[in-house]
C-alpha positions in Angstrom: 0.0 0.0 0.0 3.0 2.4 0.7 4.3 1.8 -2.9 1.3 3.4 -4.2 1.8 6.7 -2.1 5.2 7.1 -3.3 4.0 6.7 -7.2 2.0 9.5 -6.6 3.4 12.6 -7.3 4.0 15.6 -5.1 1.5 17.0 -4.2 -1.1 14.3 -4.0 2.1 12.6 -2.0 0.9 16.0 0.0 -2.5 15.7 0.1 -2.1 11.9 1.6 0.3 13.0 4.1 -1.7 16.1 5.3 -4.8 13.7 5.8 -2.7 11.2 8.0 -1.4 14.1 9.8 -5.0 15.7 10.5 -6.2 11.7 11.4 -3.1 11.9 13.5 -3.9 15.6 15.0 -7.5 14.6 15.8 -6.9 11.4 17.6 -4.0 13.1 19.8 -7.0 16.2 20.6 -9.1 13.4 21.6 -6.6 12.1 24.1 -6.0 14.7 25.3 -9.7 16.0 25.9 -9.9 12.5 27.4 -6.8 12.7 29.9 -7.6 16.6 30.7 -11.3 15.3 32.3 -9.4 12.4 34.1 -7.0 14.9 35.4 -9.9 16.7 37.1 -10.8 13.9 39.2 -7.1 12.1 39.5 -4.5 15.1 39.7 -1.4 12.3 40.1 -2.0 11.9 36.5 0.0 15.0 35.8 3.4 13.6 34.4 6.6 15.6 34.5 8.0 17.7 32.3 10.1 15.9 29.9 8.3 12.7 30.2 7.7 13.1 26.3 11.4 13.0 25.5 12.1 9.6 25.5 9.4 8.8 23.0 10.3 11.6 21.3 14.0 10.8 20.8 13.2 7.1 19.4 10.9 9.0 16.6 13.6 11.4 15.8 16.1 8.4 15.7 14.1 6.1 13.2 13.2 9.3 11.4 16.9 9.6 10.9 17.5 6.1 9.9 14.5 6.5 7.3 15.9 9.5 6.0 19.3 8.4 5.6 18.2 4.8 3.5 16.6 7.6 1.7 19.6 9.4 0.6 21.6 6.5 0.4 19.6 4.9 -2.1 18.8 7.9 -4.2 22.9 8.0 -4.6 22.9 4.4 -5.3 20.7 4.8 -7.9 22.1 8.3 -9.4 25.8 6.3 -9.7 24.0 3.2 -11.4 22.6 5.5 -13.9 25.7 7.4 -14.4 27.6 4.2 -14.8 25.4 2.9 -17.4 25.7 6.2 -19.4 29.0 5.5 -19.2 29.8 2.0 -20.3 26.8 2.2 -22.9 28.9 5.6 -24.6 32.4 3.1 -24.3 30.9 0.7 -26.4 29.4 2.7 -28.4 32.8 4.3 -29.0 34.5 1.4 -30.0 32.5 0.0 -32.7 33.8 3.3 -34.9 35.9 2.0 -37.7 39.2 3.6 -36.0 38.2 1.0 -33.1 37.2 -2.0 -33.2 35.4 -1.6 -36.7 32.5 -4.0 -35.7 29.5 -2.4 -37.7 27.7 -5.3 -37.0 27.0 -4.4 -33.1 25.3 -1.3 -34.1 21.9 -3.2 -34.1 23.0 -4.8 -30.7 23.3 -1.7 -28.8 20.2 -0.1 -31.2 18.1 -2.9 -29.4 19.4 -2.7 -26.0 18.9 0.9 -26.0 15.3 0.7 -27.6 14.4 -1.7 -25.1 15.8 -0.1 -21.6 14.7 3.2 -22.2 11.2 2.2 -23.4 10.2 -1.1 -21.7 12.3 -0.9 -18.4 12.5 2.7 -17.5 9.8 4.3 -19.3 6.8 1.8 -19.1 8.0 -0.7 -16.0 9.7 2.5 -14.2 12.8 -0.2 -13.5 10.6 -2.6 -11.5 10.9 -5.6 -14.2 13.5 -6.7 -16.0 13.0 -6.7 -20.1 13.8 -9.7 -22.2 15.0 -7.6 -25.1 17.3 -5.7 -22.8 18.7 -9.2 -21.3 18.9 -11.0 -25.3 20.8 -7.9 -25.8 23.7 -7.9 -23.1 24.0 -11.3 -24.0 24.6 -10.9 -27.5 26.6 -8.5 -26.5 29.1 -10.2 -24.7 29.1 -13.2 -26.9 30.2 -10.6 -29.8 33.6 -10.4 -28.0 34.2 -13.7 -29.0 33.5 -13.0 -32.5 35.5 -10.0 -32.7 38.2 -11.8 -31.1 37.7 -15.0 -33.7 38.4 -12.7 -37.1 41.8 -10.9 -35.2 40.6 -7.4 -33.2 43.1 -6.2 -31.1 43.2 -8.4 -27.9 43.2 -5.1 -25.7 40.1 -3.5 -27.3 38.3 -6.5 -26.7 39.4 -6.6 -23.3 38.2 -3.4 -22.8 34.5 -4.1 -24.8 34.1 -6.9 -22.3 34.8 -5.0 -19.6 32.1 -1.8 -20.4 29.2 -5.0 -21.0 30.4 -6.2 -17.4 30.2 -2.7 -15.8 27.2 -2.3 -18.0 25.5 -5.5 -16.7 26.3 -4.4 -13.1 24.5 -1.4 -13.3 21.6 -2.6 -14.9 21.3 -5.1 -12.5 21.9 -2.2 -9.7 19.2 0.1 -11.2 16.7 -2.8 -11.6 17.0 -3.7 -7.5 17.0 -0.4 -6.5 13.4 -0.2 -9.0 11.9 -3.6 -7.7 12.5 -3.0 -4.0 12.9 0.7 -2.9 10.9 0.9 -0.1 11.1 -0.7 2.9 7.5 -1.2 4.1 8.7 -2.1 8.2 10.9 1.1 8.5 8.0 3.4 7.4 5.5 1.5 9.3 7.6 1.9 12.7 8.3 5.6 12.1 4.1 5.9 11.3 3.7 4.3 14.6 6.2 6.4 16.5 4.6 9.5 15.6 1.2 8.6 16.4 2.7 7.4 20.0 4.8 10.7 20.4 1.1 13.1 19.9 -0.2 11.0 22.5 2.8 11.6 24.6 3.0 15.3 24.1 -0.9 15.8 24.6 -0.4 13.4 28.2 2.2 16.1 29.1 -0.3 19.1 28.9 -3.0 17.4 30.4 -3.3 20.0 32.7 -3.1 22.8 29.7 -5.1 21.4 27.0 -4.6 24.9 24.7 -0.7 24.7 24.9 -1.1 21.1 24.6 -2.9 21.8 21.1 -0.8 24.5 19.9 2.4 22.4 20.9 0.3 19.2 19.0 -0.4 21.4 15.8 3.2 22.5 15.2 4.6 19.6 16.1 2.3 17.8 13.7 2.9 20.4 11.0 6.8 20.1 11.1 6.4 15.9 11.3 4.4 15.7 7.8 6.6 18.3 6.5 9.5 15.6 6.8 7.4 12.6 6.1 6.4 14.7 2.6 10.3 15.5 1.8 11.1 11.6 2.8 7.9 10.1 0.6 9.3 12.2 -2.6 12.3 11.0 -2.6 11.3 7.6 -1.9 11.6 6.4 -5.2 13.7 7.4 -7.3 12.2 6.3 -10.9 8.4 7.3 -10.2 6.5 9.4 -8.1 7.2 12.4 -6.0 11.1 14.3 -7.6 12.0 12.3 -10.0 15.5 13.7 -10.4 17.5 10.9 -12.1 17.4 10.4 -15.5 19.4 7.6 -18.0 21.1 9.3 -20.7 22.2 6.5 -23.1 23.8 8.1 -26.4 22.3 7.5 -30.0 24.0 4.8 -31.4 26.3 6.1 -34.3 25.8 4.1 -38.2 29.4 2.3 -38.3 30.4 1.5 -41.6 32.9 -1.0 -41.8 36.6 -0.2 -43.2 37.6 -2.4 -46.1 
């Protein structure tokens, strides 16, 4: 169900988040309505001051954890697309007839790029691998033997089957990242957390129930305000800022030299 908030995009990422934090506001006004009329017939109810701190601090500390999978992913997945630019451009560059001269993996890496950009990142938004893009690598990397069968230079080839190996590990890196980005549990617990750290703040002003509101408002405001910058970045193909793009280069028409 969380997968379908962060396909959304910002602001309806917005809207859901402002709703959980007004279902959030009005259950911690209840409480504290609740606790306020207790308090008027049980006075040791009154807790001390800081008693909300300790709940508190375990919110802010998964908050953090969530937050920092966040980033750490999104730079995961900006360095998989970056490397995939990359190896894609090297092969591209040495099928030119002052390389390799092997015209006949033009079509290879027309295919592969047809097929990622269209089927994995634009339709599947990286969550499935496509067969096209897999026939392709393969073919690929079996060309290498076939360049090295009609006498290429053994270091070019060394260095084609090198850019499909860095270009297989970052497909393979993007495609993870795209099938299994968010982690349900973590964002479950930190949901929980800030429902139980309301109901601590609004136990703490049971004796003040309009600070306890106006401390239970801002506090709510500033926790969706963070929950809305986490949700956006989230994932990083769909939904939300979408801020990484793949950039593979047009393949060029290599004629062979005679």
């Amino acid at each position: 169900m969380l997968d379908l908030l962060f396909d959304l995009p910002a602001l309806g990422q917005l809207l859901v988040v402002s709703l959980v934090g007004l279902a959030t506001l009005a259950i911690s006004f209840v409480w504290l309505g609740l606790l306020h009329r207790r308090f008027a017939t049980s006075p040791k109810l009154l807790p001390v001051g800081p008693a909300f701190a300790p709940v508190a601090t375990v919110f802010a500390l998964f908050l953090a954890f969530l937050a920092a999978d966040v980033w750490l992913q999104q730079r995961q997945a900006s360095e998989a697309a970056l490397k995939e630019s990359l190896a894609f451009q090297q092969l591209a560059d040495l099928i030119r007839p002052d390389a390799l001269n092997a015209p006949q993996a033009v079509p290879l890496l027309a295919r592969y790029r047809s097929a990622v950009l269209r089927e994995e990142w634009q339709s599947d938004f990286n969550r499935q691998a496509s067969p096209a893009a897999a026939g392709a690598l393969r073919d690929l990397r079996v060309q290498a033997g076939s360049l090295s069968r009609v006498g290429a230079s053994g270091p070019l080839v060394s260095e084609w089957l090198h850019s499909v190996r860095d270009l297989e590990d970052a497909r393979a890196r993007r495609l993870l990242i795209g099938s299994d980005h968010t982690d349900n549990n973590q964002w479950t617990v930190v949901l929980v957390l800030a429902l139980f750290a309301h109901l601590v703040i609004a136990a703490s002003h049971l004796d003040r129930p309009p600070a306890g509101r106006l401390t239970l408002v801002l506090f709510s405001l500033a926790t969706s305000l963070a929950l809305w910058q986490l949700a956006m970045h989230t994932n990083p193909y769909n939904g939300g800022v979408t801020r990484i793009d793949l950039r593979l280069a047009a393949v060029p028409s290599a004629a062979a030299e005679p």
